[in-house]
DRENMARSE-528283 format. One record per atom (N, C-alpha, C): residue number from 1; chain; atom name; y, x, z. Coordinates in Angstrom, 2 decimals. Atoms other than C-alpha are relative to their C-alpha. Layout:
R  pos  unit  site       py       px       pz
R  NUM     A    CA        Y        X        Z
...
END
This chain:
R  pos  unit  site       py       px       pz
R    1     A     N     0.14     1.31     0.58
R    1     A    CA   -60.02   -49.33    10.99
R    1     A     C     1.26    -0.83     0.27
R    2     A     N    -1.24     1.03    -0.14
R    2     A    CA   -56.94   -51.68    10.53
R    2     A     C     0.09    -1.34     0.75
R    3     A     N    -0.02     0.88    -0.62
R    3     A    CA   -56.94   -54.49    12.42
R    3     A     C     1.07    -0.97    -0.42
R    4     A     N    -1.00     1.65     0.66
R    4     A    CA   -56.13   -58.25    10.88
R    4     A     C     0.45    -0.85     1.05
R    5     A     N    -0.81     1.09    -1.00
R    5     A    CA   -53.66   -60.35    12.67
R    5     A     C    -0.16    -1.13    -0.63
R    6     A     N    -0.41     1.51     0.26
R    6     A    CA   -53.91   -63.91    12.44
R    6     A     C     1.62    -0.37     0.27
R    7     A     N    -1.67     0.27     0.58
R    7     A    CA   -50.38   -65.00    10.96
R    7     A     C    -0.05    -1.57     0.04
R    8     A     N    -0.62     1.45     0.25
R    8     A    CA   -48.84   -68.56    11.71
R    8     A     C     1.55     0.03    -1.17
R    9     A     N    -0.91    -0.34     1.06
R    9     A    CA   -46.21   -69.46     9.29
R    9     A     C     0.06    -1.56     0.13
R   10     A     N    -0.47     1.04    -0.44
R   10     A    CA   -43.95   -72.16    10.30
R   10     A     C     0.92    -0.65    -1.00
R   11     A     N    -0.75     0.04     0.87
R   11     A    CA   -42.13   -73.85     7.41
R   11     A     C     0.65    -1.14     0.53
R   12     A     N    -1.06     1.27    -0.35
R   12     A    CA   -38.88   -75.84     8.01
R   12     A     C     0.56     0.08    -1.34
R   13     A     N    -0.81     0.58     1.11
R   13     A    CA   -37.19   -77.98     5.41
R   13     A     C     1.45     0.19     0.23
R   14     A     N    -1.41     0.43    -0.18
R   14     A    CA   -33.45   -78.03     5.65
R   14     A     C     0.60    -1.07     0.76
R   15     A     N    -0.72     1.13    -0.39
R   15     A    CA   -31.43   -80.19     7.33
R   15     A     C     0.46    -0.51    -1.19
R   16     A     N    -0.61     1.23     1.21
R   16     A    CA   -29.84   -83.52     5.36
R   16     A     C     1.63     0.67    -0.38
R   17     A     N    -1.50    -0.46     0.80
R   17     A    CA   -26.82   -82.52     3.03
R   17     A     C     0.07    -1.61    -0.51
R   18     A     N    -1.14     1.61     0.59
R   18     A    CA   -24.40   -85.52     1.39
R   18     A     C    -1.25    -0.28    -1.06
R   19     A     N     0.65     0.64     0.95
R   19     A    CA   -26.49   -85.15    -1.57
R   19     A     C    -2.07    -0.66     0.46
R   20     A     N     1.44    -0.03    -0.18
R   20     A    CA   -30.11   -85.66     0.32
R   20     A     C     0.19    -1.94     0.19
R   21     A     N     0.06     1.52    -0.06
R   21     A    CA   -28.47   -89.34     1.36
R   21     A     C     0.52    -0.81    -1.48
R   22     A     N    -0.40     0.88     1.82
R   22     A    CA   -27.13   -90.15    -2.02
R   22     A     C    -1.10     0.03    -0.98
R   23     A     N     0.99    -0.26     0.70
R   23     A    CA   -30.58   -89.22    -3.06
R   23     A     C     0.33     0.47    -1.70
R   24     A     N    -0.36    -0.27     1.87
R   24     A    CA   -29.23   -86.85    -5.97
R   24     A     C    -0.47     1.44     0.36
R   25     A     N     0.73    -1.67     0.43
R   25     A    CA   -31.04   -83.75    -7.61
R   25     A     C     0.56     1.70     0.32
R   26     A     N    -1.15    -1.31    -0.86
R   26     A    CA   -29.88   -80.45    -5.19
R   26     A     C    -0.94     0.99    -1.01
R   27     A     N     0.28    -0.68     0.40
R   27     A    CA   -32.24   -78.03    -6.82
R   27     A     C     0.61     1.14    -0.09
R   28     A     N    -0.40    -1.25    -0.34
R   28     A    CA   -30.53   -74.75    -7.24
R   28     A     C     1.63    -0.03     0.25
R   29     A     N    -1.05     0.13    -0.33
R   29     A    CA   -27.05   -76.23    -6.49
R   29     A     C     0.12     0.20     1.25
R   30     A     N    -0.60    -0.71    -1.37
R   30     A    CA   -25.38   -74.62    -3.39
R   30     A     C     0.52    -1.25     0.90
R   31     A     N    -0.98     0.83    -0.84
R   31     A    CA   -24.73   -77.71    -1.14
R   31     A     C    -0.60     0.09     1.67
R   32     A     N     0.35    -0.13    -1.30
R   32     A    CA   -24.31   -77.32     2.60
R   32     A     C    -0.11    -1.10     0.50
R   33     A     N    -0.02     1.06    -0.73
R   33     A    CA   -25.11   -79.60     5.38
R   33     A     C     0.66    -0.60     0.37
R   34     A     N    -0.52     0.81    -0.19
R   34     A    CA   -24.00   -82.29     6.29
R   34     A     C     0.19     0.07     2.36
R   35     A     N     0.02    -0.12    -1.23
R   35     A    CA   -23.11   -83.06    10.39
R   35     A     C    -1.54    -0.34     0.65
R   36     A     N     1.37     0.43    -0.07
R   36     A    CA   -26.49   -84.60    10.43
R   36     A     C    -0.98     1.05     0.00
R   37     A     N     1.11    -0.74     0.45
R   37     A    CA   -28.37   -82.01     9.01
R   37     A     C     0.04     1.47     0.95
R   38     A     N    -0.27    -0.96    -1.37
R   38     A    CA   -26.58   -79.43    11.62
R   38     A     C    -0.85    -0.72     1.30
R   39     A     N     1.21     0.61    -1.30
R   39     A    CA   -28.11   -81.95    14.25
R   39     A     C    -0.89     0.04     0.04
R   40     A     N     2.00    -0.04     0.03
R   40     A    CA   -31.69   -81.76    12.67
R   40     A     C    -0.06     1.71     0.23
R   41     A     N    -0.12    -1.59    -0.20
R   41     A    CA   -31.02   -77.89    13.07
R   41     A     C    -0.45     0.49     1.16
R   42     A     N     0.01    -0.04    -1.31
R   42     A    CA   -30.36   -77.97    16.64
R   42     A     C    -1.12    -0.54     0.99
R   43     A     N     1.03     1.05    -0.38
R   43     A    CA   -32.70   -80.82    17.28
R   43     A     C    -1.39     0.73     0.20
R   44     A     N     1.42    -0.59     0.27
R   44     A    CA   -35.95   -78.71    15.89
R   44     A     C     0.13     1.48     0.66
R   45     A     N     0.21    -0.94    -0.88
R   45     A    CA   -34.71   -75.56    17.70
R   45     A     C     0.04    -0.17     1.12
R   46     A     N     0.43     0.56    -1.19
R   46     A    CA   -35.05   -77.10    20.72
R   46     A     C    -1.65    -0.10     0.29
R   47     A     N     1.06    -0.26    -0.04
R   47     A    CA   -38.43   -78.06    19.74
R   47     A     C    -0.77     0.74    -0.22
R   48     A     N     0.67    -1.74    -0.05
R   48     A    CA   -39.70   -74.76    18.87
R   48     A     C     0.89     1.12     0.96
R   49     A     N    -0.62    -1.21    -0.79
R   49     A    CA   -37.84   -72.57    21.06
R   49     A     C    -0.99     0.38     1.14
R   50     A     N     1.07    -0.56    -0.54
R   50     A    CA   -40.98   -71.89    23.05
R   50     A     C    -1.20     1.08    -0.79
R   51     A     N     0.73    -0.34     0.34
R   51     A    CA   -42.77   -70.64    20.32
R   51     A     C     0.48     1.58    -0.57
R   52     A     N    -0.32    -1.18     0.35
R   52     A    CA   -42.79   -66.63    19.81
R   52     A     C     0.50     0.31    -1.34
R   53     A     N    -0.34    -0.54     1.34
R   53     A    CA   -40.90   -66.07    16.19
R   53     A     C     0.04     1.03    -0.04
R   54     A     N     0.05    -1.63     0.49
R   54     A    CA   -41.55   -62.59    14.76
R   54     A     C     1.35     0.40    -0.90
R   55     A     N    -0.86    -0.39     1.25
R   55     A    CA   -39.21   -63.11    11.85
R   55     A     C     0.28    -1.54    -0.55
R   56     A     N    -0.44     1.37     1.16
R   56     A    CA   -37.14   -65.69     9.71
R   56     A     C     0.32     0.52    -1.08
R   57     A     N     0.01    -0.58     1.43
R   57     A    CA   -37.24   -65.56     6.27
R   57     A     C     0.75    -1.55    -0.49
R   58     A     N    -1.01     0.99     0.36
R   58     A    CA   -34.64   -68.21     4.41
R   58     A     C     0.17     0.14    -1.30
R   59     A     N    -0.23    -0.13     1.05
R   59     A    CA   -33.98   -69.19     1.31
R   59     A     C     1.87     0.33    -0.07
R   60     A     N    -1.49    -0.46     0.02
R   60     A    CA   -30.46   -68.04     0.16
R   60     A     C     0.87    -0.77    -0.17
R   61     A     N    -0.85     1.11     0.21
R   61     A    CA   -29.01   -71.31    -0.34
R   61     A     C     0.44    -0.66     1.23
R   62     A     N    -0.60     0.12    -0.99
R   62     A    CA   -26.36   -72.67     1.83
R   62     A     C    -0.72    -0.69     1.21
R   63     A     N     0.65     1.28    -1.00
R   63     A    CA   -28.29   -75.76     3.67
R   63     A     C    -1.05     0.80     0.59
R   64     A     N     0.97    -0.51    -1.04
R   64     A    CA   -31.29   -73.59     4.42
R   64     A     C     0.58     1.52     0.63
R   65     A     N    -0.47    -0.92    -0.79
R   65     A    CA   -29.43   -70.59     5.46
R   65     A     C     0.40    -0.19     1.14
R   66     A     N    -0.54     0.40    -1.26
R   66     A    CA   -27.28   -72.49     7.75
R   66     A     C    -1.19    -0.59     0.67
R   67     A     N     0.71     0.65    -0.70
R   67     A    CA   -30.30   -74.50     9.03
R   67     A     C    -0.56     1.74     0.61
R   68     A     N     0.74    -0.97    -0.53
R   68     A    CA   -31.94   -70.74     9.67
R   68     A     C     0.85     0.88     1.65
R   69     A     N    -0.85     0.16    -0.42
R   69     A    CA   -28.64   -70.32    11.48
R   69     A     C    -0.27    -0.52     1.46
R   70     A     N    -0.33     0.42    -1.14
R   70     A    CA   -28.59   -72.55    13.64
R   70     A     C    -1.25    -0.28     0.98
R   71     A     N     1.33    -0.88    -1.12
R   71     A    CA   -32.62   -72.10    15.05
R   71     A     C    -0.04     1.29     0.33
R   72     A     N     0.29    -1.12    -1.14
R   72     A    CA   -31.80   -68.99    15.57
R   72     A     C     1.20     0.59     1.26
R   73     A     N    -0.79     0.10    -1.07
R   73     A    CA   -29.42   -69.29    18.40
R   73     A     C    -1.03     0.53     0.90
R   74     A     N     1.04     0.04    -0.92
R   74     A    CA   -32.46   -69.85    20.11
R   74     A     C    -0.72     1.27    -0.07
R   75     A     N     1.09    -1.09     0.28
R   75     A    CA   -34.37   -66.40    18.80
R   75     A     C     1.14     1.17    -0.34
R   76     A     N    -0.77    -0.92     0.43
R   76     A    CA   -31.53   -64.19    18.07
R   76     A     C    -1.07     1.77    -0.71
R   77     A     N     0.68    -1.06     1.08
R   77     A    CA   -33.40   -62.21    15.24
R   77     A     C     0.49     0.01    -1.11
R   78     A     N    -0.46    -0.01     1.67
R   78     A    CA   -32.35   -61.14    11.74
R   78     A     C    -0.62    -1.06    -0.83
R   79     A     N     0.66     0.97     1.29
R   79     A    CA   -32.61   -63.52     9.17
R   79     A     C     0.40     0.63    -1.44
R   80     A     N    -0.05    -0.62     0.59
R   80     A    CA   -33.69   -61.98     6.08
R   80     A     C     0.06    -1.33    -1.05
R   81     A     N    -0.13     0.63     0.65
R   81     A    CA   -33.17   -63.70     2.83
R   81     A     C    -1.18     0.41    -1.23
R   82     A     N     0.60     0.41     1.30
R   82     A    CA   -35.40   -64.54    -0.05
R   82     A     C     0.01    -0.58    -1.27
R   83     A     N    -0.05     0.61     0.78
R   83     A    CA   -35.12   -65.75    -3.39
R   83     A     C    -0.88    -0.46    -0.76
R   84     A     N     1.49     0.80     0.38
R   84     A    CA   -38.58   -66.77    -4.20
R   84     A     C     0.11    -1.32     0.83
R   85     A     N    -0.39     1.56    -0.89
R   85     A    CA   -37.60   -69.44    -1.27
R   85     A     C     0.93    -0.96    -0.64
R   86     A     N    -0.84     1.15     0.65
R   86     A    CA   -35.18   -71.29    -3.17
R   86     A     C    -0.29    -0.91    -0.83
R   87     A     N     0.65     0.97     0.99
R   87     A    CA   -35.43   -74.73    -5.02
R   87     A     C    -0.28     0.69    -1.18
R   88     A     N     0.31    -0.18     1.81
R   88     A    CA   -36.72   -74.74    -8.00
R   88     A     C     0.91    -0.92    -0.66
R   89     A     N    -1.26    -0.16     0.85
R   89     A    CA   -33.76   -75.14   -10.79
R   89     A     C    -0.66    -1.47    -0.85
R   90     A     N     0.11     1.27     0.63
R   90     A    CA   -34.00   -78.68   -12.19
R   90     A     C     0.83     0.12    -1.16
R   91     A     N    -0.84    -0.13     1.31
R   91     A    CA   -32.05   -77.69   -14.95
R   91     A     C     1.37    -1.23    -0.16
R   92     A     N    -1.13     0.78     0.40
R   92     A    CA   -29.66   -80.01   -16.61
R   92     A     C    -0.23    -1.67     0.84
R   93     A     N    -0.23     1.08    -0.68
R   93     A    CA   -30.53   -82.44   -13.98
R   93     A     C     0.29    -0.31     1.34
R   94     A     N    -0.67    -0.32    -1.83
R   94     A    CA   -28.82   -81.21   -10.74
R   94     A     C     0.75    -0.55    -0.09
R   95     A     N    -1.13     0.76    -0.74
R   95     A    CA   -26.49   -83.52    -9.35
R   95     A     C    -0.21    -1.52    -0.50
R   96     A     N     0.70     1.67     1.06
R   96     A    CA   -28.64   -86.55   -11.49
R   96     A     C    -0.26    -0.50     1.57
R   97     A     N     0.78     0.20    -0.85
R   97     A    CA   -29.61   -89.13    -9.27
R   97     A     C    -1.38    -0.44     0.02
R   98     A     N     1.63     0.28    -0.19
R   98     A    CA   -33.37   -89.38    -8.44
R   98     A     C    -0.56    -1.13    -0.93
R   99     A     N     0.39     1.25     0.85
R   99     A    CA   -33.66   -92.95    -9.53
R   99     A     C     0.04     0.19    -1.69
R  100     A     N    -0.18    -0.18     0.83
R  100     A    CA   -32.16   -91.73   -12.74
R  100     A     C    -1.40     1.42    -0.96
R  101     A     N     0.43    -1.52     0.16
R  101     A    CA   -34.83   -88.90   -13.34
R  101     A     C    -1.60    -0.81     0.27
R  102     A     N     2.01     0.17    -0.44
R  102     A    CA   -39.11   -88.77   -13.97
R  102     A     C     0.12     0.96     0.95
R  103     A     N     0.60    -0.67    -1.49
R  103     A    CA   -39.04   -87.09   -10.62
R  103     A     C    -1.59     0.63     0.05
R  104     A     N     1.94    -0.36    -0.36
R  104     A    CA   -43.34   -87.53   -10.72
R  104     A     C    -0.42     0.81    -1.11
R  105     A     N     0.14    -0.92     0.83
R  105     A    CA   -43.47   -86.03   -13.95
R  105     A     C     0.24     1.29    -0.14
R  106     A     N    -0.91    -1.63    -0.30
R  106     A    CA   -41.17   -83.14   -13.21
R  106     A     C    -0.89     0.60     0.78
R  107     A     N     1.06    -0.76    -0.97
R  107     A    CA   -43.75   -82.37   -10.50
R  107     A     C    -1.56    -0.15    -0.52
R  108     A     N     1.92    -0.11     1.13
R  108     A    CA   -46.91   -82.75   -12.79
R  108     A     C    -0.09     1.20    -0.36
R  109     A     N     0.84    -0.70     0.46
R  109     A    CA   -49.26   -80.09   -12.78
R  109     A     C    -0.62    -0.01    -1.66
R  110     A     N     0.67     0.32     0.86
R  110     A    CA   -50.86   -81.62   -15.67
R  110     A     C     0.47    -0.70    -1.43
R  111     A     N    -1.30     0.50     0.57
R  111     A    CA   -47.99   -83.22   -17.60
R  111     A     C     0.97     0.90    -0.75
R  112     A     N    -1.05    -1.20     0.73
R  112     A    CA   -46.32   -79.98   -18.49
R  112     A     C     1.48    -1.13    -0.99
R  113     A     N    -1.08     1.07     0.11
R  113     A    CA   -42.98   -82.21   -18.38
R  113     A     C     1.12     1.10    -0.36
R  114     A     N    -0.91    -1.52    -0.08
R  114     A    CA   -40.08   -78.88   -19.72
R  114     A     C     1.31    -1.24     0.12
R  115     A     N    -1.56     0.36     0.04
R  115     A    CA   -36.33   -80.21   -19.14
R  115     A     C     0.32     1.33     0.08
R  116     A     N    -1.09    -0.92     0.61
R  116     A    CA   -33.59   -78.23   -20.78
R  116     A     C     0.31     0.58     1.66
R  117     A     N    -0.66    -1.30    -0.85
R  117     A    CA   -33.10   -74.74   -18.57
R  117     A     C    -0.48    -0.30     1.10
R  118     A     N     1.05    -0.11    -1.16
R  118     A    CA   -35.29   -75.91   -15.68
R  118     A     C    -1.00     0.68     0.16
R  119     A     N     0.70    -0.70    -0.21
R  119     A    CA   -37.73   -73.96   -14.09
R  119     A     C    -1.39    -0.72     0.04
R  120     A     N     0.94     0.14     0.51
R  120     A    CA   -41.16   -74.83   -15.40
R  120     A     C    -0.83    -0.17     1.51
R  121     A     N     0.94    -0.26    -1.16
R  121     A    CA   -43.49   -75.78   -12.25
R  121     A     C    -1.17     0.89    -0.18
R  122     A     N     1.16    -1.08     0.62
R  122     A    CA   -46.41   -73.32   -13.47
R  122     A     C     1.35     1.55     1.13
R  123     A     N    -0.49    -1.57    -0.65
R  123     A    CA   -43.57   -70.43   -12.49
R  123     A     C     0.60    -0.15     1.13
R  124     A     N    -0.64     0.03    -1.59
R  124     A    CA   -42.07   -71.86    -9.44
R  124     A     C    -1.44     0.03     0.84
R  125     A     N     1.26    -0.46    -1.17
R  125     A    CA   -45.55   -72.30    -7.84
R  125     A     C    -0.09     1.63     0.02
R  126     A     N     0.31    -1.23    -0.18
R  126     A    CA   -46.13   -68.67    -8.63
R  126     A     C     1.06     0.47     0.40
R  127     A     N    -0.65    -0.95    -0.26
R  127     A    CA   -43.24   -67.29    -7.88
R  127     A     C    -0.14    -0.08     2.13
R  128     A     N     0.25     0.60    -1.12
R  128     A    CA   -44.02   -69.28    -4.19
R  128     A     C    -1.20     1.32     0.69
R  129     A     N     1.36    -0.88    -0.29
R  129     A    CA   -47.88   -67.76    -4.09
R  129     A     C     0.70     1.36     0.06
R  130     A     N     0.00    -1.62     0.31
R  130     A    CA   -46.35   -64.06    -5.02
R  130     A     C     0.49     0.29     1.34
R  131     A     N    -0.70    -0.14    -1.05
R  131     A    CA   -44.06   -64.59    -1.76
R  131     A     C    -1.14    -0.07     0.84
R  132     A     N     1.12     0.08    -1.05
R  132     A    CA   -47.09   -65.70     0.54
R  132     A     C    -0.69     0.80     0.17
R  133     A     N     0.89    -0.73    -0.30
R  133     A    CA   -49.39   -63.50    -0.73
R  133     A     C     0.82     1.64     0.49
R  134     A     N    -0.34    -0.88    -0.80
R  134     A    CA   -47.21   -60.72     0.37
R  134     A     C     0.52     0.57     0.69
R  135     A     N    -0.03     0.05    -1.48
R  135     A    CA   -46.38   -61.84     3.44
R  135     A     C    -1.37    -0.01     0.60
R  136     A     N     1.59    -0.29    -0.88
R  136     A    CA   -50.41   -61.64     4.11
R  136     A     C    -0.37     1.04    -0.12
R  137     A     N     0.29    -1.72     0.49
R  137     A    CA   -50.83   -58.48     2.52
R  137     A     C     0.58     0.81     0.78
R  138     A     N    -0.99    -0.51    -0.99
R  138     A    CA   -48.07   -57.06     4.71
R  138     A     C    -0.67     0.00     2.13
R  139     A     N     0.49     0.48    -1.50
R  139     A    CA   -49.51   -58.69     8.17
R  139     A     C     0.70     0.93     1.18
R  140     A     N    -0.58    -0.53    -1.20
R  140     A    CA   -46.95   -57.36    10.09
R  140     A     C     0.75    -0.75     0.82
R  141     A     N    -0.59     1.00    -1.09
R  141     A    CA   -45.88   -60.66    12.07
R  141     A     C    -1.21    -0.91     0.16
R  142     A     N     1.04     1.06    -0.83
R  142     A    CA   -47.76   -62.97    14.09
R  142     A     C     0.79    -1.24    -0.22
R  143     A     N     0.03     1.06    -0.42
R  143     A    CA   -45.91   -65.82    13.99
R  143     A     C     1.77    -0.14    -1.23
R  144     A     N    -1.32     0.08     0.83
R  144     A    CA   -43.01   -66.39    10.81
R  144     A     C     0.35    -1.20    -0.04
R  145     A     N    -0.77     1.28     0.32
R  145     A    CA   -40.40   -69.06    10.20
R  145     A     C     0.49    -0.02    -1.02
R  146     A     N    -0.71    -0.02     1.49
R  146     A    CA   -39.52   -69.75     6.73
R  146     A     C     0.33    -1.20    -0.21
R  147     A     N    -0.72     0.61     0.27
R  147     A    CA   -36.82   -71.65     6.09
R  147     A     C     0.80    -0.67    -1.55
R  148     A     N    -0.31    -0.02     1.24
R  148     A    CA   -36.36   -73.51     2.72
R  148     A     C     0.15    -1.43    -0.49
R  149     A     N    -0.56     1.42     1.08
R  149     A    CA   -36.38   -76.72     0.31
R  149     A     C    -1.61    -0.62     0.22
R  150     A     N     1.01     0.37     0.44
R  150     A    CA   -38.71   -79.25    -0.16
R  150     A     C    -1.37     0.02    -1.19
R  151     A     N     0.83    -0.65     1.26
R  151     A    CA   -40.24   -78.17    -3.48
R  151     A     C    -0.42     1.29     0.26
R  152     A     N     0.66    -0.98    -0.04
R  152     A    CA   -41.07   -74.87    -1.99
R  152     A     C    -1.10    -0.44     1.32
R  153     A     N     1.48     0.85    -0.60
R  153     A    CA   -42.86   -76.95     1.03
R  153     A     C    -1.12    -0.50    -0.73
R  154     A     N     0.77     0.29     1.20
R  154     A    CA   -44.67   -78.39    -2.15
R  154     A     C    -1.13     0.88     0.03
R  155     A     N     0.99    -1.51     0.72
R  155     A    CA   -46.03   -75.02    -3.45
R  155     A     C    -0.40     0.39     1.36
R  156     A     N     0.49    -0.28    -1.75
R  156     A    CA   -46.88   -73.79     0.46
R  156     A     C    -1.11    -0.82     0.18
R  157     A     N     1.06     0.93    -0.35
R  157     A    CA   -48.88   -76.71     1.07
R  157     A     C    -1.35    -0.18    -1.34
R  158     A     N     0.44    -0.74     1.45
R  158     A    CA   -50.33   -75.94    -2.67
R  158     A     C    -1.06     0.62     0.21
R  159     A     N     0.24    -1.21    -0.60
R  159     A    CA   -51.19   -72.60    -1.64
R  159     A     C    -1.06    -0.04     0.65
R  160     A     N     1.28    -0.37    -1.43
R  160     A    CA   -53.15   -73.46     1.62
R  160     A     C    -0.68    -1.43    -0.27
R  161     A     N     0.52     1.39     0.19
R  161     A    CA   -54.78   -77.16     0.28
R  161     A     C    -0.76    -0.15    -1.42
R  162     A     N     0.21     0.50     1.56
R  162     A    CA   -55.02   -76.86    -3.78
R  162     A     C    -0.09    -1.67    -0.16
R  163     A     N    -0.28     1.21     0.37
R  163     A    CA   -54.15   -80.26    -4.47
R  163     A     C    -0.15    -0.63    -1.34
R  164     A     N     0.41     0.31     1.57
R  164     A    CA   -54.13   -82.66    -7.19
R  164     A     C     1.60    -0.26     0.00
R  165     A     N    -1.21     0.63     0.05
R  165     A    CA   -51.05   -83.76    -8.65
R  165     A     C     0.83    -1.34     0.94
R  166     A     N    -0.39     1.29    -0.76
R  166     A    CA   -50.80   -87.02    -6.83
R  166     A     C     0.50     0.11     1.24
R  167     A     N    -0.60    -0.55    -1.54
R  167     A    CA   -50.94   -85.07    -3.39
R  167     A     C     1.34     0.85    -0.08
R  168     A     N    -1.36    -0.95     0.36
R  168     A    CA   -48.05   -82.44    -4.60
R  168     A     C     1.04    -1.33     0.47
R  169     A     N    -0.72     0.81    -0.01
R  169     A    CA   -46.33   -85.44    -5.41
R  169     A     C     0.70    -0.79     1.06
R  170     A     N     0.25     0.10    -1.72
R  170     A    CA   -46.95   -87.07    -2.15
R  170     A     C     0.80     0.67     1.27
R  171     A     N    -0.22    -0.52    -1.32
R  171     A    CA   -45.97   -84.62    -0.03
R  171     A     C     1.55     0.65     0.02
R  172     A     N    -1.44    -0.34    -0.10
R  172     A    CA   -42.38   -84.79     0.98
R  172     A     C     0.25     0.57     1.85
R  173     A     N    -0.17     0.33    -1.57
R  173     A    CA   -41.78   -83.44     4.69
R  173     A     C     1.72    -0.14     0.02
R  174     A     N    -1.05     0.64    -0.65
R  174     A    CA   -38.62   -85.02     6.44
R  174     A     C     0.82     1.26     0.30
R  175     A     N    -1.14    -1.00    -0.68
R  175     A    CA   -35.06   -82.81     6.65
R  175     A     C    -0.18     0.30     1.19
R  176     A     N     0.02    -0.74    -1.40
R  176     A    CA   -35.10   -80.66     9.81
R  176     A     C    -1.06     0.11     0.88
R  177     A     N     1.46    -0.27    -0.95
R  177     A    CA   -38.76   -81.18    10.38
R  177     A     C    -0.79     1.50    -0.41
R  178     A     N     0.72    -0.99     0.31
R  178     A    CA   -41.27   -78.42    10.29
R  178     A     C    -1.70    -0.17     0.33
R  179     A     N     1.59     0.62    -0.04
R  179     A    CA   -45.42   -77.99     9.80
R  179     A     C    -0.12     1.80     0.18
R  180     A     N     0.85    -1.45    -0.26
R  180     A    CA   -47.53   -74.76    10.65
R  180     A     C    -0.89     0.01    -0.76
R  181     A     N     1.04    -0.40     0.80
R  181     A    CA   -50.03   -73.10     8.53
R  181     A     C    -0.70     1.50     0.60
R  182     A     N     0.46    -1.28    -0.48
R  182     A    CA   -52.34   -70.03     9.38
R  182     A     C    -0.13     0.41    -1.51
R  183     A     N     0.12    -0.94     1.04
R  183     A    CA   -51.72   -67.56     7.30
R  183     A     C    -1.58     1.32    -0.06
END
């Protein structure tokens, strides 16, 4: 008989890049951190460096790579890369700024909002779920760190809550912080 592990699954946001204070649209644009966002790095591996990591999993983009980087000083383990972890592709409105942009719409479930060559929220949630579900299917770590963007914190919290639009919307966690989930 196989025996199920209870799986934690620790998701950190990125540290702050130039564009997170200029509040402009990073989505699948490659921008690294800022000195700040190296400090929220350091800062949060401090505060988890007690806790057993099995594995880091990172999205492939610069800010959360380096943020995966620099917690694992503290864990010296491979960090594997993912591309289901990466923002979701705002299309022709990366490097827009926020104010300039339906932001709440873009994240409507229910709104089916398409901008030119962006990635449709319907397929970024799934492409999210396909990653989770087989990291549960797998259950070969007790305790993962996945390192990525706020819009894939989105779909995660998605995932383990089903939400309405308003909560999606809602739920931004803070550069260099991190939340736990049982997988």
């Amino acid at each position: 008989m196989c025996e199920v592990m209870s799986m934690k699954l620790y998701f950190v946001r990125h540290g702050q890049t130039e564009w997170n204070v200029e509040k402009r649209i990073q989505g699948s644009v490659d921008q690294p951190l800022n000195e700040k966002g190296e400090s929220q790095a350091r800062e949060l591996a401090e505060k988890i460096k007690d806790i057993k990591i099995d594995k880091i999993i990172s999205s492939p983009l610069k800010r959360a790579y380096r943020t995966a980087e620099i917690i694992n000083e503290k864990f010296n383990l491979d960090i594997e890369t993912d591309t289901r972890l990466a923002e979701r592709n705002y299309g022709v409105n990366e490097g827009e700024y926020t104010k300039d942009f339906a932001y709440n719409d873009f994240w409507s479930y229910t709104k089916h909002v398409s901008v030119e060559e962006a990635e449709e929220i319907e397929e970024f949630f799934q492409r999210v779920n396909e990653f989770l579900s087989e990291l549960k299917n797998k259950n070969e770590y007790e305790n993962i760190l996945l390192v990525a963007h706020n819009g894939v914190g989105r779909a995660i919290n998605y995932y383990f809550n089903d939400m309405t639009d308003e909560e999606i919307i809602k739920f931004i966690l803070p550069n260099g912080e991190a939340v736990e989930y049982e997988l």
